[in-house]
N, C-alpha and C positions, 0 to 999 in steps of 0.2 A: 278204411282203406281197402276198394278190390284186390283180388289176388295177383291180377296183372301188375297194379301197381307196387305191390309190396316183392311182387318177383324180380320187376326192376330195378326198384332201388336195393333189393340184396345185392345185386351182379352189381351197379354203382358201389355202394361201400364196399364189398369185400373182395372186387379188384382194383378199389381206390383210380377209378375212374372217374370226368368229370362227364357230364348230361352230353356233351359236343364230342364226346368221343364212344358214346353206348348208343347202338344198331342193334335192330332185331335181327340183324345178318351176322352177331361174332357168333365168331367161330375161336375154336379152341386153339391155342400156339397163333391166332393168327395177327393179339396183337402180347407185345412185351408183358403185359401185366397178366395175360392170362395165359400162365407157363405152370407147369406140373403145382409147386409151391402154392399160386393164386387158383385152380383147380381147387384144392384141398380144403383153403381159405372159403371159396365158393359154395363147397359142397357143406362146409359147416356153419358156415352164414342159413344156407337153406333149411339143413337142418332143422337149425334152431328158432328160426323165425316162421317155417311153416310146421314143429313140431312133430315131427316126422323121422325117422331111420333109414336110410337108405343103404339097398341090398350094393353088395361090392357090384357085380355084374352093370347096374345102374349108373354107380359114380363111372365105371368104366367106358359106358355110353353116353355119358353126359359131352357132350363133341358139341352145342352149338345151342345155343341162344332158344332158337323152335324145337330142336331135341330136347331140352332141358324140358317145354311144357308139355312133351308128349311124355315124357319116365316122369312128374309130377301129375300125371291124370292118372295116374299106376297107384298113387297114394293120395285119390280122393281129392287132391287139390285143382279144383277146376275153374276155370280161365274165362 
């Protein structure tokens, strides 16, 4: 599996989304599942599926779908 792909389906399961509701345009708070809680959910889906640590500053910038792939090129994970 590319890295696109497997970046997708983190944000699928670990904000228990269905395929008909994931856009390369969310955005954070913008829909119900992705609220502080599923953030957190999110950031350790990524974590641990691309093996990786992520600096607080980071999780703090994590705000959107194409932001997440640019602070994941920060740790080598490339698209």
């Amino acid at each position: 599996m590319d890295n696109k792909k497997k970046y997708q389906d983190i944000f699928i399961k670990s904000l228990s989304i269905g395929d008909g509701k994931f856009s390369n345009e969310l955005k954070y708070n913008e829909i119900p599942e992705w609220d502080s809680i599923g953030h957190m959910t999110l950031i350790s889906g990524l974590e641990e599926g691309f093996g990786i640590s992520m600096e607080t500053d980071d999780i703090i910038d994590f705000s959107s779908f194409k932001k997440g792939e640019e602070i994941l090129l920060k740790y080598n994970i490339k698209f």
